[in-house]
C-alpha positions as CSV (number, residue, x, y, z in Angstrom):
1,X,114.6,141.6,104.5
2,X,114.3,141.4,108.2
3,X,113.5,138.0,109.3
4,X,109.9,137.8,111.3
5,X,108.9,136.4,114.6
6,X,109.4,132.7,115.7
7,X,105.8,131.0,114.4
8,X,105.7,133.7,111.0
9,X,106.3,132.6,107.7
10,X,106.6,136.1,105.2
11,X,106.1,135.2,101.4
12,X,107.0,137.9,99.0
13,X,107.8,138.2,95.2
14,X,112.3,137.5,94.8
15,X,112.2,140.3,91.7
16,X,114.3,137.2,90.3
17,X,111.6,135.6,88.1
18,X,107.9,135.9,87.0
19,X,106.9,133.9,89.9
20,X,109.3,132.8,92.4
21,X,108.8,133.9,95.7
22,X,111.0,134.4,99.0
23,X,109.9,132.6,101.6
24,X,111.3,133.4,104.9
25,X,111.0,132.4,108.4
26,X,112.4,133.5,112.0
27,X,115.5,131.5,110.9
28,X,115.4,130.9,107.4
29,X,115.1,131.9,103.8
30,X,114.4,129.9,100.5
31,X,112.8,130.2,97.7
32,X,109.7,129.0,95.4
33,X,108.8,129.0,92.0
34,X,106.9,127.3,89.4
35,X,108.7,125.1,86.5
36,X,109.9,126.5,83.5
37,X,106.8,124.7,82.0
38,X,104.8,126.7,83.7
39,X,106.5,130.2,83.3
40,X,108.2,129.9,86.4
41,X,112.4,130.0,86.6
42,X,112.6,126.8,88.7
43,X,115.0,128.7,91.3
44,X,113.0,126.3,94.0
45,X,110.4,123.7,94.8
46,X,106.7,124.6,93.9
47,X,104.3,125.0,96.6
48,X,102.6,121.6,96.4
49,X,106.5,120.1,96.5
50,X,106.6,122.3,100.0
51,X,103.5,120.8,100.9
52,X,104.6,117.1,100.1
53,X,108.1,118.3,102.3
54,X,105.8,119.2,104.9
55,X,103.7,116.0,105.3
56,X,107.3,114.0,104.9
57,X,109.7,115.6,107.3
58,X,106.8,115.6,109.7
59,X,106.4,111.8,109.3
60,X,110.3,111.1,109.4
61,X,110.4,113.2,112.5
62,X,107.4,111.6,114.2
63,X,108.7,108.3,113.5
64,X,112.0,108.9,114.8
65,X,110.6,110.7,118.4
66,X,108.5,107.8,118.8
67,X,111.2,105.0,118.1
68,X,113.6,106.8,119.7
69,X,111.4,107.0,122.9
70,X,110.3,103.5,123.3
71,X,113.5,101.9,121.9
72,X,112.9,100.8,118.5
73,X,115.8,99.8,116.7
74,X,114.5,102.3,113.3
75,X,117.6,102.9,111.6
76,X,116.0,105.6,108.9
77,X,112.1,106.1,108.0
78,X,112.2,107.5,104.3
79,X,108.7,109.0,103.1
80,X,108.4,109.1,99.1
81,X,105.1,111.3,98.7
82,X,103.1,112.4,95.6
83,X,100.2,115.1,95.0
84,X,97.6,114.3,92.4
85,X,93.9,114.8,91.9
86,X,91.0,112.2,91.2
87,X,87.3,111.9,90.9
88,X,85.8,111.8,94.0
89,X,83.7,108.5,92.8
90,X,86.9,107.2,92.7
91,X,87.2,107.7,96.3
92,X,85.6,104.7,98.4
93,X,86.5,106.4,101.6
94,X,86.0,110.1,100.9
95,X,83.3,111.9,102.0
96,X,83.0,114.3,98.6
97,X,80.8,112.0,96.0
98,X,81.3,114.8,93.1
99,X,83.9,116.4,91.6
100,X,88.0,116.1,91.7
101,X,90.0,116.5,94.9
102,X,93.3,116.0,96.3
103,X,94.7,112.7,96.6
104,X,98.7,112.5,98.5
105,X,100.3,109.2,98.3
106,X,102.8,108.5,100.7
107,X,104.5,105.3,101.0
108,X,106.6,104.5,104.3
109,X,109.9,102.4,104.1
110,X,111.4,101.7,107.6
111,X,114.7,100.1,108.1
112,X,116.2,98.5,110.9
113,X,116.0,95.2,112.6
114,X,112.4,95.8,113.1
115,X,110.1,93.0,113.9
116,X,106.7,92.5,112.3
117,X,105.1,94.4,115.4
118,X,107.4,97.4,115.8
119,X,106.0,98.0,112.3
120,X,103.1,98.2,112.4
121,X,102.7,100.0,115.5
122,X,105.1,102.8,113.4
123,X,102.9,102.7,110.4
124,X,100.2,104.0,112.8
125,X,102.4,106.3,114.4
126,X,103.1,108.0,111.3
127,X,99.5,109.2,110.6
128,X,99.7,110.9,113.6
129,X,102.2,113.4,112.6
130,X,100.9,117.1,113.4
131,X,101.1,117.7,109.7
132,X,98.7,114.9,109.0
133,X,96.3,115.7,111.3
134,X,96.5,119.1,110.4
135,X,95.7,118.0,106.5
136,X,93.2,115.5,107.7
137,X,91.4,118.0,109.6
138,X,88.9,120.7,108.8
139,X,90.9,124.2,108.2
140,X,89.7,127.6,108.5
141,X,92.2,129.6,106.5
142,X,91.6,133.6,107.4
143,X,92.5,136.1,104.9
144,X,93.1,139.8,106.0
145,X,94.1,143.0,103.7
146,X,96.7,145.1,105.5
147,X,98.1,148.2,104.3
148,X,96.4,150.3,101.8
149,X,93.9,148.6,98.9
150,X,93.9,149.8,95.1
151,X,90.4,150.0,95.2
152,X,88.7,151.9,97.7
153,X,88.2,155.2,98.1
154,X,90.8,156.8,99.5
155,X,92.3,153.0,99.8
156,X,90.1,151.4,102.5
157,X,88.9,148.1,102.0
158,X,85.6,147.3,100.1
159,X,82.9,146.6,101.9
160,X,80.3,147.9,104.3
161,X,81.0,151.8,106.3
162,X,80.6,152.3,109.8
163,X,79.8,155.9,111.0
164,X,81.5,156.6,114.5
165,X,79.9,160.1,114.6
């Protein structure tokens, strides 16, 4: 497979198990897949295991710019994360009341010769990793057909007709 722009990321079926998948990027290729528990051959980390990798390096690397910019002795940052879900009245500080939704843990252990201040101002660094904001933030995901659907007559998309006569 050809490898797509910078800034693309192209997710398609391996052919190697019921569900792993081929990710690949401008530079790279990996793959995904779901546990054996869950059908899936294990040839990679799940998607919410991506995610969690996501939200982690971005931390590490955050943490590291800023030290390394003003000249904090950090030595490593290591992010330990964890995806689960809870009931929202569970939640003092969500805005959803009802329901279940997505809780990530992450817990922060910098080392160094750090003093008391240098850590906290790096715990409040960290939440302003890209990725956190991004996850933090309101998200408009956009979903598009391309190609030819099943469906359709003569394969166009469902969905209202336009005469251009």
């Amino acid at each position: 497979m050809d490898h797509p722009e910078p800034g693309t990321v192209v997710v398609t079926a391996s052919g190697d198990g019921t569900y792993t998948q081929q990710v690949t990027t401008a530079t790279h290729t990996l793959l995904v897949d779901e546990p054996v528990a869950v059908g899936g051959a294990d040839a990679g980390p799940n998607p919410y295991e991506l995610l969690l990798a996501s939200l982690g390096s971005c931390t590490a690397i955050t943490l590291r710019m800023y030290a390394d910019r003003k000249g904090i002795p950090l030595t490593r940052a290591t992010i330990r994360l964890r995806h689960d879900r809870i009931h929202a009245e569970d939640c003092a500080r969500c805005e959803t009341e009802r329901g279940l939704l997505s809780r990530i843990t992450r817990e922060i252990e910098l080392e160094g010769d750090l003093d008391e201040e240098q850590r906290a101002k790096l715990m409040l660094i960290a939440d302003k990793c890209p990725v956190h904001r991004t996850l933090s933030s309101e998200i408009a995901i956009e979903t598009r057909g391309i190609g030819r659907f099943q469906g359709g007559p003569g394969g166009e998309a469902p969905g209202p007709r336009r005469s251009l006569g």
